[in-house]
Each structure stands twice: as C-alpha cells, then as structure tokens.
C-alpha positions as CSV (number, residue, x, y, z in Angstrom):
1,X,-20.6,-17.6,-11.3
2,X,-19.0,-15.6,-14.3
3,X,-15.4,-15.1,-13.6
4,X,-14.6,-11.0,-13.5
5,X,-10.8,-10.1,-14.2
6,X,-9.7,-7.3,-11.8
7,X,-8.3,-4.1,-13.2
8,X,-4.9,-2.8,-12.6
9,X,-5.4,1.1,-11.9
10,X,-3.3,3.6,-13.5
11,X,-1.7,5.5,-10.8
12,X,-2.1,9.5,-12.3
13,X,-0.7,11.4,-9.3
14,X,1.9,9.3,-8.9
15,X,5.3,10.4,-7.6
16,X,7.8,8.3,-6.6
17,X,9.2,7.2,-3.0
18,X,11.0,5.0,-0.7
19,X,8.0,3.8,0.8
20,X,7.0,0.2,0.2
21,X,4.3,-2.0,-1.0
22,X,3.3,-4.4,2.0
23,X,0.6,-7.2,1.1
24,X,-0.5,-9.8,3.8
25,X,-3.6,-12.2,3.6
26,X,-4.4,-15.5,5.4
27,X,-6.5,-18.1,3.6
28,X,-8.4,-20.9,5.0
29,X,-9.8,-24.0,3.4
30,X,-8.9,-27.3,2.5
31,X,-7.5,-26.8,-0.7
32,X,-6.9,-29.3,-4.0
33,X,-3.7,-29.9,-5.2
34,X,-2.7,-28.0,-8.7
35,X,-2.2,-24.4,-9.5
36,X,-4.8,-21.9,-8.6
37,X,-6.3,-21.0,-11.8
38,X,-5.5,-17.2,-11.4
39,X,-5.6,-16.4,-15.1
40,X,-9.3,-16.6,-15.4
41,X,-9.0,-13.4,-13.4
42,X,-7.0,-11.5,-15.2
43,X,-3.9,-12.4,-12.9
44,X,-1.0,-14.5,-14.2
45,X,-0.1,-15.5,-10.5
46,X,1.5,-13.9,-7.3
47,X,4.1,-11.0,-8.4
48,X,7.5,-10.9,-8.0
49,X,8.2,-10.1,-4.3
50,X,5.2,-11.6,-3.3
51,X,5.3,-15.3,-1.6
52,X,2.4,-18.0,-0.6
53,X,3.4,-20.6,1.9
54,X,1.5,-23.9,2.7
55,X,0.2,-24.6,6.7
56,X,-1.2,-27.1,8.8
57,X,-3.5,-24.7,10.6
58,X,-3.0,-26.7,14.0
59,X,1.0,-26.0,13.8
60,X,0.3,-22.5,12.8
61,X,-1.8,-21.8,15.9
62,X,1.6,-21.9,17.8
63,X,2.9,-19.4,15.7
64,X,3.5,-15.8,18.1
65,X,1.3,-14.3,14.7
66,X,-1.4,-16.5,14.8
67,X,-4.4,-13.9,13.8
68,X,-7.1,-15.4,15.7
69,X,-6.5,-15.9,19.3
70,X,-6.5,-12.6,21.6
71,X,-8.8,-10.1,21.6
72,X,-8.3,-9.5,18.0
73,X,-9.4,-12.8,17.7
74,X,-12.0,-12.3,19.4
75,X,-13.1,-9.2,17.1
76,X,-13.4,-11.5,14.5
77,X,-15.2,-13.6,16.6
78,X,-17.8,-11.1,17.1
79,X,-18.0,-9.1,14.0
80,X,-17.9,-11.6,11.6
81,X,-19.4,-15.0,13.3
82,X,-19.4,-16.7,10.4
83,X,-16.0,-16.1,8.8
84,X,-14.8,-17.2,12.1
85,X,-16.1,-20.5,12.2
86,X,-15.0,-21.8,8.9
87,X,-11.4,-20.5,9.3
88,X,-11.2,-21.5,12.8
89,X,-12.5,-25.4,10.9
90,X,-10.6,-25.2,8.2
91,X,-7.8,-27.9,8.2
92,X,-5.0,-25.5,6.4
93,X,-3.8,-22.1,5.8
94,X,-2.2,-20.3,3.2
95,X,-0.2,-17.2,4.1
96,X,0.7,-14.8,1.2
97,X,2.6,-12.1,2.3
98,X,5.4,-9.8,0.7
99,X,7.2,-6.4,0.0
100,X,7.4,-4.5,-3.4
101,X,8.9,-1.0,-4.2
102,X,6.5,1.6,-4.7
103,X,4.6,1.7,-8.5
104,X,3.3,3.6,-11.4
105,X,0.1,1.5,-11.5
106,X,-1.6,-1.4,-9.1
107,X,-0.5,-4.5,-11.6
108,X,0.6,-5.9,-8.0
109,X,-2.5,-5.8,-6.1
110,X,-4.7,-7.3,-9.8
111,X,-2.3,-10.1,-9.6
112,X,-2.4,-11.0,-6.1
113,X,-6.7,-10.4,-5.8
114,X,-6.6,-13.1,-8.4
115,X,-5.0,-15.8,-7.1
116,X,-7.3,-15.0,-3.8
117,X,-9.9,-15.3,-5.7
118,X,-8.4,-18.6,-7.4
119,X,-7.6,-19.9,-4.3
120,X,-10.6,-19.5,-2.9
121,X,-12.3,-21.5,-6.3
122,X,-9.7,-23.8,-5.2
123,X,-11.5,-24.8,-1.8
124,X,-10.9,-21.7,0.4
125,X,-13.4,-21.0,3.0
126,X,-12.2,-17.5,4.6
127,X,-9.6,-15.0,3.6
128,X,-8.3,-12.6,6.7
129,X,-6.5,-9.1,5.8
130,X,-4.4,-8.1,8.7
131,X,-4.1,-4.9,7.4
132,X,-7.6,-3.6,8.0
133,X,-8.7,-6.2,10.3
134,X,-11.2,-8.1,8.1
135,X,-11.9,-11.6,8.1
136,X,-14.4,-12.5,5.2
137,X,-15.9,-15.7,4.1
138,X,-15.6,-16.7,0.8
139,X,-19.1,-15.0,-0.5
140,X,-18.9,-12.2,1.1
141,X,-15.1,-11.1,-0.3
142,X,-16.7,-11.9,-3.7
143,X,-18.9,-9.6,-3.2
144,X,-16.5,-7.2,-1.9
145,X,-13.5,-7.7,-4.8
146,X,-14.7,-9.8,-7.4
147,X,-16.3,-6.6,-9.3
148,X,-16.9,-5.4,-12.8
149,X,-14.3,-3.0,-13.7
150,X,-12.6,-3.4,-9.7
151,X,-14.1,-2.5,-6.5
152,X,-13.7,0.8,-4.7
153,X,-10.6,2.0,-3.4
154,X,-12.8,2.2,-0.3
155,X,-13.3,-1.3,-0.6
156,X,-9.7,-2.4,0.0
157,X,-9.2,0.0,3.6
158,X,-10.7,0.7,6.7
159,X,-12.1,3.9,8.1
160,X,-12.9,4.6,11.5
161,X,-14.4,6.7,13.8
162,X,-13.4,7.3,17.3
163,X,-13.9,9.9,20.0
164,X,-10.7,12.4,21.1
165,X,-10.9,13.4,25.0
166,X,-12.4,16.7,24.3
167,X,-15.3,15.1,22.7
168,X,-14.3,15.2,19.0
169,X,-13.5,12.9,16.5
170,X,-10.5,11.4,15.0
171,X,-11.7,9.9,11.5
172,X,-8.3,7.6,10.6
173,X,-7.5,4.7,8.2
174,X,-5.6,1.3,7.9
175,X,-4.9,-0.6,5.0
176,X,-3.0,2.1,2.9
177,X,0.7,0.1,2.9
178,X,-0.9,-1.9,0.2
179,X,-0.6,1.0,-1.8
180,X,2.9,2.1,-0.8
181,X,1.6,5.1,1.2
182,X,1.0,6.7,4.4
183,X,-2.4,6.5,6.2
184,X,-4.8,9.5,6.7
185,X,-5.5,11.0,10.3
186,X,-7.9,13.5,10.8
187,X,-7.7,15.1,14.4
188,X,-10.2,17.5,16.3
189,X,-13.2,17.1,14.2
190,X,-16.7,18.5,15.5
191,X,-19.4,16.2,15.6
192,X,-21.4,18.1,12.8
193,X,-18.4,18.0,10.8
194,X,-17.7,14.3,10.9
195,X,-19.2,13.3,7.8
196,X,-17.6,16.1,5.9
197,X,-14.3,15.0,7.4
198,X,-15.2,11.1,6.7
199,X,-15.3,12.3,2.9
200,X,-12.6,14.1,2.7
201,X,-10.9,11.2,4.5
202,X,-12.1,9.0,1.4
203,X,-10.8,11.4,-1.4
204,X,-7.4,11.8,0.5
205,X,-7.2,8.0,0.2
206,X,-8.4,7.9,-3.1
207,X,-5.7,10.0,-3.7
208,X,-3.1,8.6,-2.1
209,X,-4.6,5.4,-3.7
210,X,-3.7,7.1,-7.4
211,X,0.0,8.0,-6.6
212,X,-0.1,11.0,-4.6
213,X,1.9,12.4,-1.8
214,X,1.6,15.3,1.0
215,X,4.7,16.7,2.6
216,X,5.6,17.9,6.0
217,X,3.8,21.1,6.4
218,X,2.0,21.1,2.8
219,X,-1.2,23.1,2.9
220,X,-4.5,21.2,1.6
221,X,-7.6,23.4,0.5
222,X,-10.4,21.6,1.1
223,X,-14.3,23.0,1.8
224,X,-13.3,25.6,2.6
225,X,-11.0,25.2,4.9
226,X,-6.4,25.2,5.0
227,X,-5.3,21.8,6.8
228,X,-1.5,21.7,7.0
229,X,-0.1,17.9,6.6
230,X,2.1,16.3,9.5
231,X,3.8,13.7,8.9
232,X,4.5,10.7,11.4
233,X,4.1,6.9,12.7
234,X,5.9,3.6,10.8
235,X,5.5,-0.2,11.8
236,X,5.5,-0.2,14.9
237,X,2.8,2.7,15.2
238,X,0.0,1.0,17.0
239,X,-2.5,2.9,15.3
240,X,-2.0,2.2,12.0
241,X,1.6,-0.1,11.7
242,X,2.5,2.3,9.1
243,X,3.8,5.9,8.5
244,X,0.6,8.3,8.9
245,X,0.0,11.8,7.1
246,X,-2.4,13.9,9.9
247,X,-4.4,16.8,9.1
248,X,-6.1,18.9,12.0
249,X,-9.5,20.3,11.6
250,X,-9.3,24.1,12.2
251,X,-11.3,25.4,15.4
C-alpha cells in the first residue's frame, strides 16, 4: 500500500495551560529488529517526552496494568474478536507511553501515529489505545489513521451514549488528554435531542481538539440554547481519567 504521511494540525484556538499531553498505545506483534521506518510517514520518530519499551508479552501479563484480562478484557474480547486474538498470540509487546506540555500544533501526535504505523509495517499485529478503549488490528487502524490529509478528530476519541436515572442521556467522551484538554459531558439530554447533543458534543471536541478552552461558569451559545461550562474530574475520575468540562441541557 502507498505510504500516507500524517498531518500535524495547526491548533487556531489555542490558548495555553497547565494541562498535559498524555499518549499511551500497546502494540502487539512479533517485530524485526532495526528502526521502525517512521519517516515514510511523515514522522521522524517518537517525540521528546515520549518513550517505547520492548516486552515479552508473557512477563507483561503479570503486570497490575495488563489491558486485557478483566472485564475490560473481556470488552475487547467481545467487540473486537479479531484484534483480540492476534494480540492475545502475539509473542511481544511494545508499550509507548509519555507526557508532553500542552502545544500550539499536534507535531506530537503526527510523530507518534507514524511510528505506529511503522511499527506495525514492522510486524505488528494489533495496536490497543487505553485511552478510548480501542483495540484494533493492524488493517482496520489503517483504515482508521493512515488517511490522506489525517483522519477526523473524531477518529482519534470516543463518544458515548448512556442513559441518566431520569431517563435521559449523558452524551460524554474519552480520549481528549491526547490533546492536552478536558473531556466533554453532556448531562440531561432528551431523547429527541440526543443527536443534536451528539453534534454539538463533536464540535466541542473539535474545538477543544484546535486549542480551545471553556472556563468555570463560561456561557456557550449553541442552537439555540445558553449551556454554562462546569468544570471537574482528573486521573483518577472513573469516567473519563481525566479533568472533564460538563454542560447541562436546559429543561
């Protein structure tokens, strides 16, 4: 297949803040020796801050972390059958993980996509995101990231649905401390608002995505509507293991 450098977005809205980048994949595969040739995508190899260490997946099934035992493991059991088996098989695992400062653009995330990518060129079978609970097989996070002129923002989070005790929806995310910011919560939503509210989740992210912030108690017109921002959450938040900004849909 061609090889498609990613992009490194421009971050318009940006404005700075102590938050920090977190990135954390697990690769599986059986890999040859050498360095991953990240440069035919655009990436000149993992950025500064960033670190890959070398497993034997049976010792790392001992480790307190391990991502695929429990009933998450079982979610990826599940939900992605496939994915499962080959990383489950695969004789080694490589762990990138590390912490940046936040960013005026997304050179970070371009650099480190690439040497996924290379890696998985490289004899990687299955790459797992922790951060929004994805395990992919090697085609199918091609198909997800390796795309001309960068996939959707969309692409790199997770939305989801659930039901509130009253009956409505909370539309929330996970993934956004690879961009340095806090994830979106939407309370209180009626269920024949919940695709407007599953937009507007999307543009907030996008958003966010770009550089932007909200702050405690700052008013967002959207559709119509005045949503005041609340802010709250941080690592250990079960939710989303990461601060959260939360919007409340008006009665």
């Amino acid at each position: 297949m061609s090889k498609i450098p990613f992009p490194a977005w421009q971050r318009p809205h940006w404005q700075s803040s102590n938050e920090h980048i977190l990135l954390q994949f697990f690769v599986f595969g059986k890999f040859q020796s050498g360095r991953a040739p990240s440069l035919d995508y655009g990436s000149e190899g993992l950025p500064d801050g960033v670190e890959m260490t070398s497993h034997n997946h049976a010792q790392l099934r001992q480790w307190d972390g391990y991502p695929l035992r429990g009933s998450v493991g079982r979610m990826f059991k599940d939900g992605a059958p496939e994915a499962y088996r080959q990383a489950i098989d695969a004789p080694e695992v490589l762990v990138i993980r590390g912490q940046l400062p936040d960013s005026t653009d997304t050179g970070y995330l371009r650099d480190t996509l690439g040497v996924l990518a290379a890696l998985l060129d490289m004899g990687g079978v299955a790459i797992l995101d922790p951060q929004t609970l994805n395990l992919y097989d090697a085609d199918t996070w091609r198909r997800h990231f390796v795309v001309r002129d960068g996939a959707p923002i969309r692409n790199h989070l997770l939305i989801l649905r659930d039901t509130e005790k009253n009956g409505n929806y909370w539309v929330h995310t996970r993934g956004m401390r690879k961009f340095g910011r806090p994830d979106i919560s939407i309370r209180n939503i009626p269920e024949a608002d919940s695709d407007r509210a599953g937009l507007l989740c999307e543009r907030l992210v996008e958003l966010e995505a770009l550089g932007a912030r909200f702050a405690e108690g700052q008013e967002l017109e959207a559709d119509g509507m005045t949503l005041v921002a609340t802010l709250g959450g941080g690592l250990e938040d079960a939710d989303f293991n990461n601060t959260f900004v939360e919007f409340r849909w008006p009665e």
